[in-house]
C-alpha positions as CSV (number, residue, x, y, z in Angstrom):
1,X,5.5,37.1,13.1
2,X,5.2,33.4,12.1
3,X,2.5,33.7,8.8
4,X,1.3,30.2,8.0
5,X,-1.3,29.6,5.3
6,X,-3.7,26.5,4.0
7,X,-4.0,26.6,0.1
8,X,-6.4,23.8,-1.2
9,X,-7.9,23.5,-4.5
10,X,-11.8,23.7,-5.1
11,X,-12.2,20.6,-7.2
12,X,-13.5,18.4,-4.4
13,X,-14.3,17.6,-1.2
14,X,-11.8,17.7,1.6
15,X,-10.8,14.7,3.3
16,X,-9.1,13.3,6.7
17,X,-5.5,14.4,4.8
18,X,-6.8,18.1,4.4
19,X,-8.0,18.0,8.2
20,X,-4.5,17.2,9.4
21,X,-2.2,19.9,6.9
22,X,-5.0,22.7,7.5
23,X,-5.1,21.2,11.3
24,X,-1.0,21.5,11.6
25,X,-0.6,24.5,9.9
26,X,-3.0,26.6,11.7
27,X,-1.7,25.2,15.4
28,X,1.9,26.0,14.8
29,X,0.9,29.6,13.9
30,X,-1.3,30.0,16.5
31,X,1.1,28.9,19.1
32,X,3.7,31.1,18.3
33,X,1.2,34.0,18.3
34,X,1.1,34.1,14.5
35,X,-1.6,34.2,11.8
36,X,-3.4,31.5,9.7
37,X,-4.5,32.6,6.3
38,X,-6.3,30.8,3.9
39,X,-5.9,30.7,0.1
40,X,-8.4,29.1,-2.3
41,X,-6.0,27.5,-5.2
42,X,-8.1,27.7,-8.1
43,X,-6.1,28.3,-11.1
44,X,-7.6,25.3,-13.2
45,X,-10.7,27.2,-14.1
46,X,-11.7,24.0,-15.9
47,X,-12.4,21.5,-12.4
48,X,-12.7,24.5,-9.9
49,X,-16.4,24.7,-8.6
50,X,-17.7,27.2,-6.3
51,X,-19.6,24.6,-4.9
52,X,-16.6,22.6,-3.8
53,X,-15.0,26.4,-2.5
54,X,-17.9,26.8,-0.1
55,X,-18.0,23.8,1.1
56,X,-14.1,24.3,1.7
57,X,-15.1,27.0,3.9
58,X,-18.1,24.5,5.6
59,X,-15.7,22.2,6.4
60,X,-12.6,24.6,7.8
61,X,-15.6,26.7,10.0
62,X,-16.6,22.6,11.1
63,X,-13.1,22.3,12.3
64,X,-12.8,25.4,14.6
65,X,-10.3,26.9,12.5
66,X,-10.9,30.5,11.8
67,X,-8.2,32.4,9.6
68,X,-6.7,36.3,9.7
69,X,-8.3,38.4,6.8
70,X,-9.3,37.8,3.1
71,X,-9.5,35.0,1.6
72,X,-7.0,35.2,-1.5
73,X,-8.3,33.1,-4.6
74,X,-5.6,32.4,-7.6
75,X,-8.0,33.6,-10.1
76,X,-8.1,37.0,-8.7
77,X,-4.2,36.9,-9.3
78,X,-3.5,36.6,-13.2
79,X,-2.1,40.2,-13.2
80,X,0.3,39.3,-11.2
81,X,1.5,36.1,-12.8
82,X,2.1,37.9,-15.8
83,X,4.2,40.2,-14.2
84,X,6.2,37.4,-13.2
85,X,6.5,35.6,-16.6
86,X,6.7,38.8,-18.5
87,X,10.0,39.8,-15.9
88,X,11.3,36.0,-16.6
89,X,11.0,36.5,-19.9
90,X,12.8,39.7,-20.3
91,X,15.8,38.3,-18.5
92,X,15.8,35.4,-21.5
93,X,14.9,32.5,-18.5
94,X,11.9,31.7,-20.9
95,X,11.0,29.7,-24.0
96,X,7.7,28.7,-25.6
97,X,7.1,25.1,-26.3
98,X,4.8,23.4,-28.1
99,X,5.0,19.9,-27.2
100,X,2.5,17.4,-26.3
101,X,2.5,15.4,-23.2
102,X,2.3,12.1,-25.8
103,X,5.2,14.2,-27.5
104,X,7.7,14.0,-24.6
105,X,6.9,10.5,-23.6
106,X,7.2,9.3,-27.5
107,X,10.7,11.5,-27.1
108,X,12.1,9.9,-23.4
109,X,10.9,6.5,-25.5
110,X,13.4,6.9,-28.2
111,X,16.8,5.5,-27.6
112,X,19.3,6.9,-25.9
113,X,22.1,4.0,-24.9
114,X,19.9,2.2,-22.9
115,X,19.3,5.1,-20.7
116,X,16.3,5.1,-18.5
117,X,14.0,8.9,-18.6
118,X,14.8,10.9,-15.3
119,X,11.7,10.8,-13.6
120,X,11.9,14.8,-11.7
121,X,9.5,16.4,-8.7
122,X,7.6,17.6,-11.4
123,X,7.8,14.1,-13.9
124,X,9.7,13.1,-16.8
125,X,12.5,15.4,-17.2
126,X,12.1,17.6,-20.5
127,X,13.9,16.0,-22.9
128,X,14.5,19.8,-24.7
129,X,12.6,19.3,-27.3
130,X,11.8,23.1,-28.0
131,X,14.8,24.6,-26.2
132,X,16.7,27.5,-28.3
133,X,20.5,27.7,-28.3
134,X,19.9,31.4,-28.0
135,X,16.9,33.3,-25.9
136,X,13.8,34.1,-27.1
137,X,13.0,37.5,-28.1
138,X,10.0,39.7,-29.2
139,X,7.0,39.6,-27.0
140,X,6.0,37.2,-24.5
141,X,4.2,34.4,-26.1
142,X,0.5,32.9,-24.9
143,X,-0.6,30.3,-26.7
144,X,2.4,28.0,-26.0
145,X,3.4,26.3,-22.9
146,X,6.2,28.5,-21.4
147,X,9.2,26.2,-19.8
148,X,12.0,27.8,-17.7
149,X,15.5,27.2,-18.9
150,X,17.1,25.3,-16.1
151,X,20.5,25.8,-17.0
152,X,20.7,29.7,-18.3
153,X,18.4,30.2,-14.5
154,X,21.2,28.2,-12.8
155,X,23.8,29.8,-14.6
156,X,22.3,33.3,-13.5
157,X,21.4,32.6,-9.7
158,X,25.2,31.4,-8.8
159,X,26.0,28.8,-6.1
160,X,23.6,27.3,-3.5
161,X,19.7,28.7,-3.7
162,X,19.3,26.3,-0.5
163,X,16.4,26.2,1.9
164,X,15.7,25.4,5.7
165,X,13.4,22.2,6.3
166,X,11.9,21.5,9.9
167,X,10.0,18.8,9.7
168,X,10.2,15.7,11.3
169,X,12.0,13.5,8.5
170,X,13.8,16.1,6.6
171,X,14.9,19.0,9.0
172,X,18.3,20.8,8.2
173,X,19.2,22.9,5.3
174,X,19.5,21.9,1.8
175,X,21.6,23.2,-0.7
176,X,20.4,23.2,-4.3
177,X,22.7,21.9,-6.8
178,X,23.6,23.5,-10.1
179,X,24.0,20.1,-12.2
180,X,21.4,18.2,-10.5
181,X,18.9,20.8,-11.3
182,X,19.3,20.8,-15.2
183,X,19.4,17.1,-15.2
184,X,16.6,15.8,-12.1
185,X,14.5,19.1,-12.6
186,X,14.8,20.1,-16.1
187,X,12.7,22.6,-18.0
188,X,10.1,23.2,-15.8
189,X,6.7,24.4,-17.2
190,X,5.6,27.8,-15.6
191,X,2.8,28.7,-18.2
192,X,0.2,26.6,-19.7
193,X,-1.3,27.6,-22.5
194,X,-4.5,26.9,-21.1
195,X,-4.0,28.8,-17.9
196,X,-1.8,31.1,-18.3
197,X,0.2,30.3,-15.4
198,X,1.4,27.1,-13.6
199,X,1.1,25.4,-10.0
200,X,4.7,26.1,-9.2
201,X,4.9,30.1,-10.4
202,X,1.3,30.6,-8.4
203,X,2.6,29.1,-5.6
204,X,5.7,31.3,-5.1
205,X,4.3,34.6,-6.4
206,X,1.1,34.0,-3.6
207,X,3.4,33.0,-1.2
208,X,5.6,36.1,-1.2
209,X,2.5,38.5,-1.2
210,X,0.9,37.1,1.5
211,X,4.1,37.1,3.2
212,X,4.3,33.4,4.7
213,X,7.2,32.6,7.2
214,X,6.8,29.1,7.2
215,X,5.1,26.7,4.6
216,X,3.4,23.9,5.8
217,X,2.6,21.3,3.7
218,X,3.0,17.0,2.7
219,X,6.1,15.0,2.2
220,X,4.9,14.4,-1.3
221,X,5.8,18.1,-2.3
222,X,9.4,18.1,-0.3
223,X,11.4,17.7,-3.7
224,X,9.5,20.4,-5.6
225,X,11.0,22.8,-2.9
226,X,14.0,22.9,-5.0
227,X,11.7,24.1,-7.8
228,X,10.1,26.9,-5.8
229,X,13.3,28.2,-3.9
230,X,15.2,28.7,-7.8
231,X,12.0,30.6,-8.6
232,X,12.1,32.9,-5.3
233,X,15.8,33.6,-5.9
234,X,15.1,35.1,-9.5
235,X,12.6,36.4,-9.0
236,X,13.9,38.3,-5.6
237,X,11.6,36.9,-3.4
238,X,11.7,35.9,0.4
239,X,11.9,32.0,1.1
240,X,10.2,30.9,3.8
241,X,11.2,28.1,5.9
242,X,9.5,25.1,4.6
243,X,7.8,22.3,7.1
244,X,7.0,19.1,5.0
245,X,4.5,16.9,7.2
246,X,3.6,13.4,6.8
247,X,0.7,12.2,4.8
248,X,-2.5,10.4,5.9
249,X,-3.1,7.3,4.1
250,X,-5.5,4.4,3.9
251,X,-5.7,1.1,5.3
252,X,-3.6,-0.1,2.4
253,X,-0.7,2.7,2.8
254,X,-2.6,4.7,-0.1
255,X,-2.0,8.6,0.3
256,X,-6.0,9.7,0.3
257,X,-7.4,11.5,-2.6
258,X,-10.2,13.9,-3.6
259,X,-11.8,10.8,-4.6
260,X,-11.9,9.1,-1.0
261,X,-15.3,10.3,-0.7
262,X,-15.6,8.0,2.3
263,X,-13.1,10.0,3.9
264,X,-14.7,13.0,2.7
265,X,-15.0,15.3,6.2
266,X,-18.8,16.6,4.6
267,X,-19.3,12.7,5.2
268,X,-17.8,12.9,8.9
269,X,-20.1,15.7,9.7
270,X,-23.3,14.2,8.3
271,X,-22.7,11.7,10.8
272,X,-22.2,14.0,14.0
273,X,-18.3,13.3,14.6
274,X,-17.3,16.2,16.4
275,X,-14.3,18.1,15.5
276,X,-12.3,16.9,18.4
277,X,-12.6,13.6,17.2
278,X,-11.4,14.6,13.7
279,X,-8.4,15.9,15.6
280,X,-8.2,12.6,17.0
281,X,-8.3,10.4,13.7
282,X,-5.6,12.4,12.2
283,X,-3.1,11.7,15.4
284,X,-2.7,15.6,16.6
């Protein structure tokens, strides 16, 4: 059964760009007889409102889309981050760092024969600052940032942890490899200190338990697939097939933000467009 989910963030209002992923990803489940589900990504405690979350659910009701069972919510779903970091950790794919962001960028700054910093899916590349020659040991720490050690992971998961991509300007399979993921992906943070868990270990663990098929989602996230498929394959986890859509953009070619509040679809309702008509303004 094809599983498809929408995963937005409660930190503001969703716009015309929202409409067309929650939109896409609901149809193609829907045709194929699947389910929808819906998954309120609100691990950043610090800009999550449950204002914004209800009117998340306003909006999706608005639209006509209705979703199969619970609602799953990131901050019900610590316990099981941990689990995840703690069984990283205990395989030595872990180290705590303690670096600033204005600590790596004064790092890439320094120089290094004219080289330029590798800007990754995920931005600068880690220079390795706080990267052991030997693994970690004792307990798991948490009040550091925890980063993954690309190369010991690589080293560990063998050759190609590729994926499947079907959409429309990426489709085929993609191998992932060994050398260009220590040097264009680098140490990935999977723990901030302030969260206790990261975007990109969330988004794999959630992904797995609510057991989605195919991942629907915008062009902008199609490199930081690599990311997520390394992280299934250590942590023995299904990958889905992954479907990156385009993006809706302004009149200027600007991707739309959170901020767009003109585009803001409480703003489109307020002013009786009907949800066909949404449908319509996104191109579906």
């Amino acid at each position: 059964m094809i599983r498809t989910r929408f995963a937005p963030s409660p930190t503001g209002p969703l716009h015309l760009g929202h409409a067309y992923a929650a939109f896409l990803a609901h149809d193609m489940s829907r045709a194929a007889g699947g389910q929808f589900l819906l998954r309120i990504e609100d691990i950043d405690q610090s800009r999550a409102r449950p204002e914004w979350e209800a009117l998340i659910l306003e909006d999706l009701a608005w639209l006509g889309l209705a979703w199969d069972g619970p609602v799953m919510r990131q901050s019900d779903r610590m316990p099981a981050y941990r689990a995840a970091l703690d069984r990283l950790w205990a395989m030595g794919l872990l180290y705590p760092c303690s670096c600033s962001r204005r600590d790596i960028a004064e790092a890439l700054a320094a120089p290094q024969e004219g080289a330029e910093p590798v800007i990754g899916p995920d931005g600068p590349v880690y220079p390795g600052t706080c990267r052991s020659t030997a693994p970690p040991s004792g307990p798991r720490p948490t009040d550091r940032h925890l980063r993954l050690d690309m190369a010991r992971a690589m080293a560990r998961l063998g050759p190609d942890p590729g994926f499947t991509e079907t959409g429309p300007t990426h489709a085929g399979r993609f191998p992932i490899d060994p050398t260009a993921a220590r040097h264009e992906i680098g140490d990935i943070v999977l723990a901030r200190r302030d969260m206790g868990t990261s975007y990109h270990l969330s988004v794999v663990v959630d992904d797995a338990a609510q057991q989605i098929t195919h991942v629907t989602r915008g062009e902008d996230l199609f490199e930081a697939t690599r990311m997520h498929v390394i992280l299934q394959r250590l942590l023995d986890l299904p990958t889905p097939l992954y479907h990156h859509h385009r993006l809706i953009r302004d009149e200027d070619g600007k991707r739309l933000a959170k901020r767009d509040d003109a585009r803001a679809l409480r703003l489109y309702r307020s002013e009786g467009v009907t949800p066909q008509e949404m449908c319509r303004r996104t191109g579906l």
